[in-house]
N, CA, C and O atoms as a Tripos MOL2 file, in Angstrom:
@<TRIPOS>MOLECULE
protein
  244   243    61     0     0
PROTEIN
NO_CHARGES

@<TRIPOS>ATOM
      1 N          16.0410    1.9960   -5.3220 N.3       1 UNK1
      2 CA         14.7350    1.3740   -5.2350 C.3       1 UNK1
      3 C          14.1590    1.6110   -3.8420 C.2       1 UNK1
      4 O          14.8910    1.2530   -2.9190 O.2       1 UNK1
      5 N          12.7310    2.2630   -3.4500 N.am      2 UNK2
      6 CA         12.0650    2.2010   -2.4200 C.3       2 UNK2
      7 C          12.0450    1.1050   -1.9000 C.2       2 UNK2
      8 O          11.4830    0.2200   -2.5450 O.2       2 UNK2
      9 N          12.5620    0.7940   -0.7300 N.am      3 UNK3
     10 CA         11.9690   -0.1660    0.3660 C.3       3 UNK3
     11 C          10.3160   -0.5010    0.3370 C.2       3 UNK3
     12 O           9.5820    0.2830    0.9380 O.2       3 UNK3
     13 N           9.8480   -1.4180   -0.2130 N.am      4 UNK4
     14 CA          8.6630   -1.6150    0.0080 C.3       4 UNK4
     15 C           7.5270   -1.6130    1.5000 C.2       4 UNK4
     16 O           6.3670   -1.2170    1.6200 O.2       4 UNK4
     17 N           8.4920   -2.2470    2.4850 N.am      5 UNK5
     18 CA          7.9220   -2.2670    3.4110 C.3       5 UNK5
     19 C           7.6150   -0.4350    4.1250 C.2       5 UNK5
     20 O           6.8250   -0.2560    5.0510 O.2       5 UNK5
     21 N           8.2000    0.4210    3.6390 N.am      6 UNK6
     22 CA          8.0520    1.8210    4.1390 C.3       6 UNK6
     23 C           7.1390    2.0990    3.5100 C.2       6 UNK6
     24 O           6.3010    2.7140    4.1690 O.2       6 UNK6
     25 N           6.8580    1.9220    2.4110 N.am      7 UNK7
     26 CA          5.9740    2.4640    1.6130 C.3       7 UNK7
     27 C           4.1400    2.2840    2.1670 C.2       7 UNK7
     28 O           3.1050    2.9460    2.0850 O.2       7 UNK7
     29 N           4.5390    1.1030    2.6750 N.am      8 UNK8
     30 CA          3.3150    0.1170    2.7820 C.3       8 UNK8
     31 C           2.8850    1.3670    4.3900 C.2       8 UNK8
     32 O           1.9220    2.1250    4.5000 O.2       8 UNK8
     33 N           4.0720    1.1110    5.4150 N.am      9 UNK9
     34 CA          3.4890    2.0230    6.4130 C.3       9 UNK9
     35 C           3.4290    3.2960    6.0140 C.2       9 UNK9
     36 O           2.4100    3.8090    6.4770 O.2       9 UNK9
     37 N           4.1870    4.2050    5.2280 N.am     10 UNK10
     38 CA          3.5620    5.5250    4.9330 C.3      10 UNK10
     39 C           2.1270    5.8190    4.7580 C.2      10 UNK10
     40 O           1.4060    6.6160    5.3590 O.2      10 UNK10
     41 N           1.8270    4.8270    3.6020 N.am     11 UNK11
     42 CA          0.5580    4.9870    3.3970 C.3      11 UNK11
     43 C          -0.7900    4.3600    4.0960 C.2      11 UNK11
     44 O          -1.9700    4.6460    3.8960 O.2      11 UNK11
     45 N          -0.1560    3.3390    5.0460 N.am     12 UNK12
     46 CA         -1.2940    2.9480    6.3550 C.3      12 UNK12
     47 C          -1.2350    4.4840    7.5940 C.2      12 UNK12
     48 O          -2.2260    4.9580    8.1500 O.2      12 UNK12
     49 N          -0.0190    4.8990    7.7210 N.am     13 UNK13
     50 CA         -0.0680    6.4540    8.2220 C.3      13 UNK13
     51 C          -1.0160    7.1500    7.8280 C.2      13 UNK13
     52 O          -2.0980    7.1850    8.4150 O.2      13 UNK13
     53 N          -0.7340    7.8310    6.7320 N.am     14 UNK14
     54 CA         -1.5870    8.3560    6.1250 C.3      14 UNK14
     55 C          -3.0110    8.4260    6.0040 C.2      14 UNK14
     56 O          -3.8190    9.3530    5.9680 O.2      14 UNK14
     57 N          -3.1200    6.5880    5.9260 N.am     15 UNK15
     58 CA         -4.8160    6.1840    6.1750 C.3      15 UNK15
     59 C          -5.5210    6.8520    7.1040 C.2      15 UNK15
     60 O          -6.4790    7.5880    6.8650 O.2      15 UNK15
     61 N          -4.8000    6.4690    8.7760 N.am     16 UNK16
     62 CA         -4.5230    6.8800    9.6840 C.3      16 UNK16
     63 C          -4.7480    8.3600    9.9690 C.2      16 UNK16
     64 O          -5.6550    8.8320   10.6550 O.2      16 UNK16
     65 N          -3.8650    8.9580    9.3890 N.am     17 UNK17
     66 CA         -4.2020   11.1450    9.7600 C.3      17 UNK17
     67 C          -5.2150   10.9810    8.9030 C.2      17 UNK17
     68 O          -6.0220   11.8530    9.2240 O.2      17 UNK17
     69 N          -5.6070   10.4370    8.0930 N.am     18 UNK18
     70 CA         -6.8600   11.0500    7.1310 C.3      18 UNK18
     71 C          -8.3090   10.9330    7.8030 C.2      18 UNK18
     72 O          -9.1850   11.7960    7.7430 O.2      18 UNK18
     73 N          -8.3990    9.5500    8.5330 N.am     19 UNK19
     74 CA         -9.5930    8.8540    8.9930 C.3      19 UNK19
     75 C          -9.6300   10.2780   10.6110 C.2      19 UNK19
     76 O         -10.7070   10.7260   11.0050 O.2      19 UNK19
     77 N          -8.3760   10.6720   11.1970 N.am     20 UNK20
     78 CA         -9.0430   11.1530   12.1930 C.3      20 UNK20
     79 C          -8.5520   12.7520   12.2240 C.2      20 UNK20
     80 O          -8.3760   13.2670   13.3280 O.2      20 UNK20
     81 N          -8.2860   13.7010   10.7570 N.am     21 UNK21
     82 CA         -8.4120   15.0310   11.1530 C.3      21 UNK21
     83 C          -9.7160   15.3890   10.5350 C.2      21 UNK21
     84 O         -10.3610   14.7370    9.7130 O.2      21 UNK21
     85 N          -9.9380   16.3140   10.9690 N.am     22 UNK22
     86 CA        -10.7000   17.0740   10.5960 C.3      22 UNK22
     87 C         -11.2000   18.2140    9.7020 C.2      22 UNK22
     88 O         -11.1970   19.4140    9.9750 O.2      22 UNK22
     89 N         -11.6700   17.5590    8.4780 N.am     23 UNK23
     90 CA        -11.9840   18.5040    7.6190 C.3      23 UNK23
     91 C         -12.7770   18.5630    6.4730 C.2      23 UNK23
     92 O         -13.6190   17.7600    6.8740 O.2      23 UNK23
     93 N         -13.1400   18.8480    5.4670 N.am     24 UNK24
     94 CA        -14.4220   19.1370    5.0460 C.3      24 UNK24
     95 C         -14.5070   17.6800    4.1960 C.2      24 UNK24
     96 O         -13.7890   17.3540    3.2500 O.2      24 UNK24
     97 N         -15.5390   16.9420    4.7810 N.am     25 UNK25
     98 CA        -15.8740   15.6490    4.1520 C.3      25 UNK25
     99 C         -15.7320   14.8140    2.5520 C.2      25 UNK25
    100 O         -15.5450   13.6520    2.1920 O.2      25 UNK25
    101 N         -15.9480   16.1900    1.8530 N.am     26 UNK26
    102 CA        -15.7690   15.5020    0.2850 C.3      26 UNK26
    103 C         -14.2070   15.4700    0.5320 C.2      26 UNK26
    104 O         -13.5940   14.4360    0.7980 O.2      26 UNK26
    105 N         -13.6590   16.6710    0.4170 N.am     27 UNK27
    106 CA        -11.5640   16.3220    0.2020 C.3      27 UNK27
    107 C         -11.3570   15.0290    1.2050 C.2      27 UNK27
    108 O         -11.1070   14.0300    0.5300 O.2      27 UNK27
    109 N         -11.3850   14.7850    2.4830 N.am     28 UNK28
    110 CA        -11.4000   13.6400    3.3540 C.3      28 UNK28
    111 C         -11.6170   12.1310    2.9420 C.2      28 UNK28
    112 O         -10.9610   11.1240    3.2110 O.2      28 UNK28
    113 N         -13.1910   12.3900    1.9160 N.am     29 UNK29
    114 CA        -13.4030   10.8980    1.7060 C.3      29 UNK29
    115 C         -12.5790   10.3970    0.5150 C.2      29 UNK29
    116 O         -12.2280    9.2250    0.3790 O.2      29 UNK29
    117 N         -12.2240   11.6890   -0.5840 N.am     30 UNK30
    118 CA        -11.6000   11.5170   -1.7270 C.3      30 UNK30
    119 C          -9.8540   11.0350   -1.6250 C.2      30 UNK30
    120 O          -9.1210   10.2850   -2.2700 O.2      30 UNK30
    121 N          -9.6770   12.1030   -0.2140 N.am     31 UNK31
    122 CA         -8.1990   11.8320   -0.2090 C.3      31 UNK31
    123 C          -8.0200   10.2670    0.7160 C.2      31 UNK31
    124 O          -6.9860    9.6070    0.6150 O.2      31 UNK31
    125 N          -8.9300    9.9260    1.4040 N.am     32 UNK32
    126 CA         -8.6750    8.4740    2.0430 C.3      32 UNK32
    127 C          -8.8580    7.6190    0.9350 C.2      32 UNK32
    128 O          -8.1560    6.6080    0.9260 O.2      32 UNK32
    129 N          -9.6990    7.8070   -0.0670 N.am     33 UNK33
    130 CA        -10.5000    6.6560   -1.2690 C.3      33 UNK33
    131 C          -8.7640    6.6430   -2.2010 C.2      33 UNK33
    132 O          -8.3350    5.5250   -2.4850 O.2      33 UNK33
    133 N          -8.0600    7.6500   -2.5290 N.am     34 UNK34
    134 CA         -6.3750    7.6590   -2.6670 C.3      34 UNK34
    135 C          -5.8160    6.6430   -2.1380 C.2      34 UNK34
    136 O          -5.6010    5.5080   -2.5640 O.2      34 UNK34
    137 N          -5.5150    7.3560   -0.7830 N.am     35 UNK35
    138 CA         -4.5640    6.9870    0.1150 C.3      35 UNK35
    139 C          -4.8380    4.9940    0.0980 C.2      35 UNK35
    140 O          -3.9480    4.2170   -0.2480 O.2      35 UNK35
    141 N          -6.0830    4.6040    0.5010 N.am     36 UNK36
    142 CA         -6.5960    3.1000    0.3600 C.3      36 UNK36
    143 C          -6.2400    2.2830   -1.0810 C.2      36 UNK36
    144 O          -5.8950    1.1040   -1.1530 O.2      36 UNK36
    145 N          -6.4230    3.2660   -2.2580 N.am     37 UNK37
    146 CA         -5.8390    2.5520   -3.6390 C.3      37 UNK37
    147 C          -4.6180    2.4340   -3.6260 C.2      37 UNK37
    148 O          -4.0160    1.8100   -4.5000 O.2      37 UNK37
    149 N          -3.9940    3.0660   -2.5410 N.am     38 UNK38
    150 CA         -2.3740    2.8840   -2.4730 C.3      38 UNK38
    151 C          -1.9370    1.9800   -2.2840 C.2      38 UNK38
    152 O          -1.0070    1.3520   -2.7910 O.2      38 UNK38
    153 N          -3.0690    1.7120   -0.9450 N.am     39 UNK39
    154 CA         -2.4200    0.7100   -0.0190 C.3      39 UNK39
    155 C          -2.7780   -0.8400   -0.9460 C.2      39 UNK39
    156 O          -2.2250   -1.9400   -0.9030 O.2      39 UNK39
    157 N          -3.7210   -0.4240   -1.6010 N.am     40 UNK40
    158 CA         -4.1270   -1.8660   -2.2090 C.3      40 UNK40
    159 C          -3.0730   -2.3350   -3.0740 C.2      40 UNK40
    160 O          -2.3340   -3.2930   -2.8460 O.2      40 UNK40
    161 N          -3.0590   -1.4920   -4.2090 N.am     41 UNK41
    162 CA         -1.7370   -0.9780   -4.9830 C.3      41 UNK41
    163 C          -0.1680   -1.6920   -4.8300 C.2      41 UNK41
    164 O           0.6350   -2.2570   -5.5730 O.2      41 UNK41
    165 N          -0.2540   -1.3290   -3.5130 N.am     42 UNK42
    166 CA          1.4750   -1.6700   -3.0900 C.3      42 UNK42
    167 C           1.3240   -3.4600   -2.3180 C.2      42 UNK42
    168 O           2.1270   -4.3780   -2.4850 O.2      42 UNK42
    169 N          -0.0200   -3.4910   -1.4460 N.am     43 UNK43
    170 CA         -0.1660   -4.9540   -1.2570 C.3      43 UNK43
    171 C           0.0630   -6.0840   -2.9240 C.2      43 UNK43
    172 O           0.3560   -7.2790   -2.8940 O.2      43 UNK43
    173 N          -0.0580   -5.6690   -3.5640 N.am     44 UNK44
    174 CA         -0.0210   -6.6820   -5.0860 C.3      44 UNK44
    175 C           0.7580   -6.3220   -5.5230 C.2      44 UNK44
    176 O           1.0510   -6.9430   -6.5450 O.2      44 UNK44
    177 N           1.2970   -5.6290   -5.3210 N.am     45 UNK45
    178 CA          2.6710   -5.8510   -6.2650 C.3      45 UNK45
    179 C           3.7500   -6.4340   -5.2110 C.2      45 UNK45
    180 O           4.5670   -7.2110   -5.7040 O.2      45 UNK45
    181 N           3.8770   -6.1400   -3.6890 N.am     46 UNK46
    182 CA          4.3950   -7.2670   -3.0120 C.3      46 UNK46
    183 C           3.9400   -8.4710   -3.3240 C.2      46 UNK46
    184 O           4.6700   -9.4190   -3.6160 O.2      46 UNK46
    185 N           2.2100   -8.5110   -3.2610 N.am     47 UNK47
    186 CA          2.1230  -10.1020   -3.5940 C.3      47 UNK47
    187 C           3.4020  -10.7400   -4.3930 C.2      47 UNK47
    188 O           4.2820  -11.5420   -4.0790 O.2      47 UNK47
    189 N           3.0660   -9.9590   -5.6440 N.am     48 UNK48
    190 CA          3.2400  -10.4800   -7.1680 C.3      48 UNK48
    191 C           4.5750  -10.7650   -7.0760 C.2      48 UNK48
    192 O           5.1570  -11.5640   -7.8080 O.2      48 UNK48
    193 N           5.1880   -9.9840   -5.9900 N.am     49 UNK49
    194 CA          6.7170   -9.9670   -6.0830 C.3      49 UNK49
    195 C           7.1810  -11.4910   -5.3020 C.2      49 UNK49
    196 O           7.8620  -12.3390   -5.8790 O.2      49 UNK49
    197 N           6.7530  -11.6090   -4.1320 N.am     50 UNK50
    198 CA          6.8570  -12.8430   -3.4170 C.3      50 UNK50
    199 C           6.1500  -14.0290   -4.0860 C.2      50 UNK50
    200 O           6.6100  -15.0970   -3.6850 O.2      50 UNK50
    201 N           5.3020  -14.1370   -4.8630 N.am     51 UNK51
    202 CA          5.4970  -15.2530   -5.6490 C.3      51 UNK51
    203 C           5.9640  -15.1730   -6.8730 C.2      51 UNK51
    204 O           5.9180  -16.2960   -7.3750 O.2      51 UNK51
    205 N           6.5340  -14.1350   -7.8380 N.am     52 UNK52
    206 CA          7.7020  -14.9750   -8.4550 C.3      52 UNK52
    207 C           8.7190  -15.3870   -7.8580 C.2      52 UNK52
    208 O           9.4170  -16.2600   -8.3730 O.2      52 UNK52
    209 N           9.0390  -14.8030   -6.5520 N.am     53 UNK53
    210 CA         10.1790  -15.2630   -5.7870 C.3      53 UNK53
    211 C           9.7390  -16.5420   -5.8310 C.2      53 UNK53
    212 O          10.2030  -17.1870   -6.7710 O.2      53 UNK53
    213 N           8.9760  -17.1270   -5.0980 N.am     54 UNK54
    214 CA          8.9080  -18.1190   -4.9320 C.3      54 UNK54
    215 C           9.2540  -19.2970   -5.9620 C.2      54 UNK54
    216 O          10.0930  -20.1730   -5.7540 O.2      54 UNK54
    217 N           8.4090  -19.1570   -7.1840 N.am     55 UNK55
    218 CA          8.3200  -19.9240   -8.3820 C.3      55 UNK55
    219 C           9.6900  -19.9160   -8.6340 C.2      55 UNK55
    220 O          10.2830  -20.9920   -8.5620 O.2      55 UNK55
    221 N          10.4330  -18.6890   -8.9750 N.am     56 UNK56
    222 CA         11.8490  -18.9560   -9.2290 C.3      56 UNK56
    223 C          12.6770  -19.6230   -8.4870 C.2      56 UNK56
    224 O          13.5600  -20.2170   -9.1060 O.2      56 UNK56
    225 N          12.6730  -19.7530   -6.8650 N.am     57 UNK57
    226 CA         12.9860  -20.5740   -5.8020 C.3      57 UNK57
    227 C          13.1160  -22.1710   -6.1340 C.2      57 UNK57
    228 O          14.1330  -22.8590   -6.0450 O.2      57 UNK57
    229 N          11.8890  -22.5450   -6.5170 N.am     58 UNK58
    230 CA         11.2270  -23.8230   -7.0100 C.3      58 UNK58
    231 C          11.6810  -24.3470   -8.4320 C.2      58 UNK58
    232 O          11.7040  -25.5610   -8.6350 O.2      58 UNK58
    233 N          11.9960  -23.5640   -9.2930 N.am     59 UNK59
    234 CA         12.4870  -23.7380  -10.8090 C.3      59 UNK59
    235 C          14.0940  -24.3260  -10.3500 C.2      59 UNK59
    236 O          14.6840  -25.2290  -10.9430 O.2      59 UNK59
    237 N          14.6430  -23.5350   -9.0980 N.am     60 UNK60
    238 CA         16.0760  -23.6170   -9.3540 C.3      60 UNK60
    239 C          16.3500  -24.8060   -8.3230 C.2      60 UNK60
    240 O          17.5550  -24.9710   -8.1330 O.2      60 UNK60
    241 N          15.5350  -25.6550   -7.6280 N.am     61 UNK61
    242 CA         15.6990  -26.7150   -7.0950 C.3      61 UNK61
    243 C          15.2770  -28.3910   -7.6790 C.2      61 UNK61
    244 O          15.5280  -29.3710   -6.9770 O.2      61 UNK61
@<TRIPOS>BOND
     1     1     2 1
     2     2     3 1
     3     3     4 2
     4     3     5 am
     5     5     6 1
     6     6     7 1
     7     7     8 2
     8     7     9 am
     9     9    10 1
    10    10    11 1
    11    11    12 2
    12    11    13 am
    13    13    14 1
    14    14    15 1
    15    15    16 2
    16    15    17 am
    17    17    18 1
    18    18    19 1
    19    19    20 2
    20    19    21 am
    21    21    22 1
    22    22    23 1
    23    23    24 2
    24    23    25 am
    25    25    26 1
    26    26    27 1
    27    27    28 2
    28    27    29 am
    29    29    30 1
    30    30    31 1
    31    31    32 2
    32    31    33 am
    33    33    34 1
    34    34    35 1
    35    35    36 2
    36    35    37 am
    37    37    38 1
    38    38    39 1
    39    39    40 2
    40    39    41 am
    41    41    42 1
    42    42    43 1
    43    43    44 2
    44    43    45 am
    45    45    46 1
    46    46    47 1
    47    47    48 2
    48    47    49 am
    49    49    50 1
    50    50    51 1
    51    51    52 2
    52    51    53 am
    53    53    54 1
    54    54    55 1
    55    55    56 2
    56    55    57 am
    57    57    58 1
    58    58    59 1
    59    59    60 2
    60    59    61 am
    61    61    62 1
    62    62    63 1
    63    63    64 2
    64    63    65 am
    65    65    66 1
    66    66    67 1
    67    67    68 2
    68    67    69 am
    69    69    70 1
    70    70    71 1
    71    71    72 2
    72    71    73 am
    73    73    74 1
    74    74    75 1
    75    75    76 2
    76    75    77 am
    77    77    78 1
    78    78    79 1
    79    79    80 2
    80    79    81 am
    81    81    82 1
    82    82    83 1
    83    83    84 2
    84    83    85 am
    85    85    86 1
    86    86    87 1
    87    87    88 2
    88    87    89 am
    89    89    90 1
    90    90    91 1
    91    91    92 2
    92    91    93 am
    93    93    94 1
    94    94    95 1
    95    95    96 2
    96    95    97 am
    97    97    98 1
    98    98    99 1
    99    99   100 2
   100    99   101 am
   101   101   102 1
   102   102   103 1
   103   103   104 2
   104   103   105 am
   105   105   106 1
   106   106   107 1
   107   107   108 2
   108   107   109 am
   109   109   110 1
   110   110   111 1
   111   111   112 2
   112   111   113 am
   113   113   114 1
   114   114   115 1
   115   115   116 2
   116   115   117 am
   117   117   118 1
   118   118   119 1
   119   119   120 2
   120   119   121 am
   121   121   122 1
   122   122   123 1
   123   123   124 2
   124   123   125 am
   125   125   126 1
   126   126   127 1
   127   127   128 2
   128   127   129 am
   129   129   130 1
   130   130   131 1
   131   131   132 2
   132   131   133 am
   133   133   134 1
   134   134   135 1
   135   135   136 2
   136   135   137 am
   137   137   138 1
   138   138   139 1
   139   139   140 2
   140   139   141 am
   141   141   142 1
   142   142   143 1
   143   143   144 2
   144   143   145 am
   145   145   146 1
   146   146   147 1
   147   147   148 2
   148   147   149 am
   149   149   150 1
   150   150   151 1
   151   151   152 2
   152   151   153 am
   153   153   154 1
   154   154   155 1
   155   155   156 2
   156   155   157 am
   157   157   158 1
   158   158   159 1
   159   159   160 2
   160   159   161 am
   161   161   162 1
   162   162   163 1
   163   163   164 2
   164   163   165 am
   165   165   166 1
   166   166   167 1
   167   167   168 2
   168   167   169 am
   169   169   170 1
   170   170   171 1
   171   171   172 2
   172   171   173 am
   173   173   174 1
   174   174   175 1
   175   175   176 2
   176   175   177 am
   177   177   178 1
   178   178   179 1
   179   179   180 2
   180   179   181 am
   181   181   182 1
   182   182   183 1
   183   183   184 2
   184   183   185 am
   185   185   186 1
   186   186   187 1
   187   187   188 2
   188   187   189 am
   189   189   190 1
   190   190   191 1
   191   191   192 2
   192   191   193 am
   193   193   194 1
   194   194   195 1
   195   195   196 2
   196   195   197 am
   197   197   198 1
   198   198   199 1
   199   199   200 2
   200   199   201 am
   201   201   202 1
   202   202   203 1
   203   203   204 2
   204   203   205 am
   205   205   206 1
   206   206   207 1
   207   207   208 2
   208   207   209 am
   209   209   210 1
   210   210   211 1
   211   211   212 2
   212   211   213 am
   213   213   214 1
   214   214   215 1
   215   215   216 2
   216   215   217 am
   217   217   218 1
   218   218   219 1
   219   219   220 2
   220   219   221 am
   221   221   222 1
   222   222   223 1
   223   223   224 2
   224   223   225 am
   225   225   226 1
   226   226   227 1
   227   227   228 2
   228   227   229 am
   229   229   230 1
   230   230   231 1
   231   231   232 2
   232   231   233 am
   233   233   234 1
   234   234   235 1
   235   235   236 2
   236   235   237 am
   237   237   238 1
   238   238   239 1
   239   239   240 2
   240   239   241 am
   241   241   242 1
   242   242   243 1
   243   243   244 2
@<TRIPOS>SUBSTRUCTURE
     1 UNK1         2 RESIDUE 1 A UNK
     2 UNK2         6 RESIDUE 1 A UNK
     3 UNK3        10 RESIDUE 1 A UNK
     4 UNK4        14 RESIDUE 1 A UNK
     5 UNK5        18 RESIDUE 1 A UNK
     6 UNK6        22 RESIDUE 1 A UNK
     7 UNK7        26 RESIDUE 1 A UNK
     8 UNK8        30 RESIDUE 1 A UNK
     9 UNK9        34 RESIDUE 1 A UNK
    10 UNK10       38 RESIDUE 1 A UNK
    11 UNK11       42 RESIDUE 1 A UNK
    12 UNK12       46 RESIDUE 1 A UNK
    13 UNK13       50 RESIDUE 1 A UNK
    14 UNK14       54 RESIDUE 1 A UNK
    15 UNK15       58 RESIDUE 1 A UNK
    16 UNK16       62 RESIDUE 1 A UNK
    17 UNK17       66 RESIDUE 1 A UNK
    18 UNK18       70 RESIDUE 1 A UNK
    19 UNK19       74 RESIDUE 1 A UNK
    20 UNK20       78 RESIDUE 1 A UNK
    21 UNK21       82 RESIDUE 1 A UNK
    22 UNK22       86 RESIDUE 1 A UNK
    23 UNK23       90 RESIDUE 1 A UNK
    24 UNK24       94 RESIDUE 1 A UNK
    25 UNK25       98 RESIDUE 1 A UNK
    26 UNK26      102 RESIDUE 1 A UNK
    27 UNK27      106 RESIDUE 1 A UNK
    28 UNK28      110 RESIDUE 1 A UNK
    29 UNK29      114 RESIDUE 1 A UNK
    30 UNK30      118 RESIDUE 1 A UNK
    31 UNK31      122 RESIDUE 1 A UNK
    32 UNK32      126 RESIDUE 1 A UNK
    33 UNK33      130 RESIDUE 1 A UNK
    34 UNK34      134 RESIDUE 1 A UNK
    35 UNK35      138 RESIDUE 1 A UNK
    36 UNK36      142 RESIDUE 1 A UNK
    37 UNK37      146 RESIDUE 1 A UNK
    38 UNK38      150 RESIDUE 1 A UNK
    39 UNK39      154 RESIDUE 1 A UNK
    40 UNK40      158 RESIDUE 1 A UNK
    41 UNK41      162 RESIDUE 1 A UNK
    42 UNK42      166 RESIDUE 1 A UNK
    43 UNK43      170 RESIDUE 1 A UNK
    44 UNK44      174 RESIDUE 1 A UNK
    45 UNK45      178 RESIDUE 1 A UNK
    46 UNK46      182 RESIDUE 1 A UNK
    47 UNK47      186 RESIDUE 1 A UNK
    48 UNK48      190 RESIDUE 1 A UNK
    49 UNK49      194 RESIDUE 1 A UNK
    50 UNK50      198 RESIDUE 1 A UNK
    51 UNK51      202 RESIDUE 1 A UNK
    52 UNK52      206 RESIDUE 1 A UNK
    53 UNK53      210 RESIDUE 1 A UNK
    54 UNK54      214 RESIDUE 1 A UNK
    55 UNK55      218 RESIDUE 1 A UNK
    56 UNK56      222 RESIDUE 1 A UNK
    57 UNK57      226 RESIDUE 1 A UNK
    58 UNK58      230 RESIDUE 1 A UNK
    59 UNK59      234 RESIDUE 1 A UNK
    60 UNK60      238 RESIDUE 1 A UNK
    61 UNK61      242 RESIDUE 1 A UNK
């Protein structure tokens, strides 16, 4: 299983080289408009993950 937390900085990296190389504007905005659904992507399913943790936490007390 991927480490979540790597995942999360790969793709803030990524954000990152995309926002400052240089190159022809449509591939750039398309491949950052990616790279950002990623990041959204992987933020919710951590969410989702830390609160069933939680709830299950709470069930078993």
């Amino acid at each position: 299983m991927e480490n979540k937390n790597s995942k999360i900085g790969i793709t803030a990296f990524l954000i990152l080289i995309l926002s400052t190389t240089e190159m022809h504007p449509v591939l750039k905005y398309i491949m950052l408009f990616v790279a950002t659904i990623s990041f959204i992507i992987t933020m919710v399913q951590l969410y989702e993950e830390n609160k069933s943790t939680r709830l299950s936490s709470k069930a078993k007390k």
